[in-house]
C-alpha positions, 0 to 999 in steps of 0.5 A, a space after each residue: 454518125 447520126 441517121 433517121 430511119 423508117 422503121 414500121 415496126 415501131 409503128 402501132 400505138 400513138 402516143 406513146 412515150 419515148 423509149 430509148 434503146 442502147 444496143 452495146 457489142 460486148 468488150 473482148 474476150 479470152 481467145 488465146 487459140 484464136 478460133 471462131 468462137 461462136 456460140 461456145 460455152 466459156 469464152 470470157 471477157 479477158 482482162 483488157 475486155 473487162 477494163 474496157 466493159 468498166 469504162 464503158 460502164 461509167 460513160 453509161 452511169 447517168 443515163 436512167 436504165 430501167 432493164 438490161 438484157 444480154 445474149 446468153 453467152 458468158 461475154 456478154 453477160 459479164 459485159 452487162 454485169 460491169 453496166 448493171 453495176 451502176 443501175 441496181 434497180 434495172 431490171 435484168 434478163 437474158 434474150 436469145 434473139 440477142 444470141 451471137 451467129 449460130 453456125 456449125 463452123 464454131 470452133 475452127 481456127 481462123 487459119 483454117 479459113 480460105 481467104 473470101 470463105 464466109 459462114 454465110 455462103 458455106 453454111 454446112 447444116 440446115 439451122 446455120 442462121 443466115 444474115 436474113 435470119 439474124 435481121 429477122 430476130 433482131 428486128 423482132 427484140 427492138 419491136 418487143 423490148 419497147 412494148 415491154 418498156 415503154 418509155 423507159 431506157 432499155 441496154 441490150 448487150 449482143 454481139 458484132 454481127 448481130 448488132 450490125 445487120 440490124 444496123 444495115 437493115 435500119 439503114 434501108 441497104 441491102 443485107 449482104 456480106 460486103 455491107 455487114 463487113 463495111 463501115 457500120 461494123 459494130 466496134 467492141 464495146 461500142 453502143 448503137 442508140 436507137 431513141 423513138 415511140 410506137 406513134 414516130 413515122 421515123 426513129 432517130 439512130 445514133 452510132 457511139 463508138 467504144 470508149 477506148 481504140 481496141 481492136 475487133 476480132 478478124 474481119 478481113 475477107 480471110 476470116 469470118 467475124 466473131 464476136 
């Protein structure tokens, strides 16, 4: 699927080059007691994760990267690792605006959720992120990430949630739980192409899906997204 967006945050210096950024949701990960992983330390990719990450590695072989960055969770790292392996001169960083949901539910096993619950509306501490609150950072990374690679071919790999409200937000929709949980879902391993220059009115966004048909976590309204 293939839109044109406004974005006026990529709106500020004429002339620039094109840069073109690809926003990856990270392969499948180890989750053997199936809990709402979160922003917990040590969930890995699994063995069918890794063989994906590498697939997807290949079909991104040919395209001229010039930086990875990745949210600073173990599964997303190791999903840039299998890209940067075909890139070696790329420079690579880690961003905590790519970081997955922050929210205190982490930990819970998905049976433990009521069907309709959502970390979103049952948010139990202060620093819970909302779905506003997650637009905003990811707004702020695709503004930075080209002022510091102009022109260049950047891969940020972050998590499903994260990459579909963006995906929401450049659609101009409202951020609601019934859009972030709809068709724009972001598939595991799948890539968001977001090509335009700081002088463009519009930025040009193209949906690539996953290289293979694996299956995201829950995202049925019984279970929060993970991922």
């Amino acid at each position: 699927m293939r839109s044109e967006l406004h974005d006026p945050h990529l709106s500020e210096r004429p002339g620039s080059a094109v840069t073109t950024l690809l926003l990856v949701r990270h392969a499948a990960v180890e989750n053997p007691r199936q809990v709402l992983y979160g922003r917990l330390p040590g969930f890995r990719l699994s063995h069918a994760g890794r063989q994906q990450a590498e697939r997807l590695a290949a079909l991104l072989a040919d395209r001229p990267v010039t930086a990875i960055y990745s949210s600073p969770l173990l599964r997303a790292r190791q999903t840039a690792a299998a890209i940067a392996g075909h890139h070696l001169a790329a420079g690579r960083h880690v961003s905590a605006l790519l970081h997955e949901v922050r929210s205190t539910w982490q930990g819970t096993p998905f049976t433990q959720f009521k069907p309709g619950f959502s970390t979103y509306d049952d948010r139990r501490a202060p620093d819970d992120e909302s779905i506003e609150d997650i637009g905003a950072r990811m707004l702020r990374f695709i503004t930075r990430a080209p002022q510091r690679h102009p022109g260049g071919c950047i891969i940020a790999v972050s998590h499903g949630d994260p990459i579909t409200i963006l995906r929401v937000a450049l659609r101009g929709r409202p951020l609601t739980l019934d859009a972030i949980r709809g068709a724009d879902y972001a598939d595991l391993c799948s890539v968001t192409e977001i090509a335009g220059s700081p002088g463009e009115t519009r930025l040009r966004v193209v949906y690539l899906p996953a290289p293979d048909a694996a299956t995201a976590p829950p995202t049925a309204a019984s279970a929060p997204a993970d991922g």
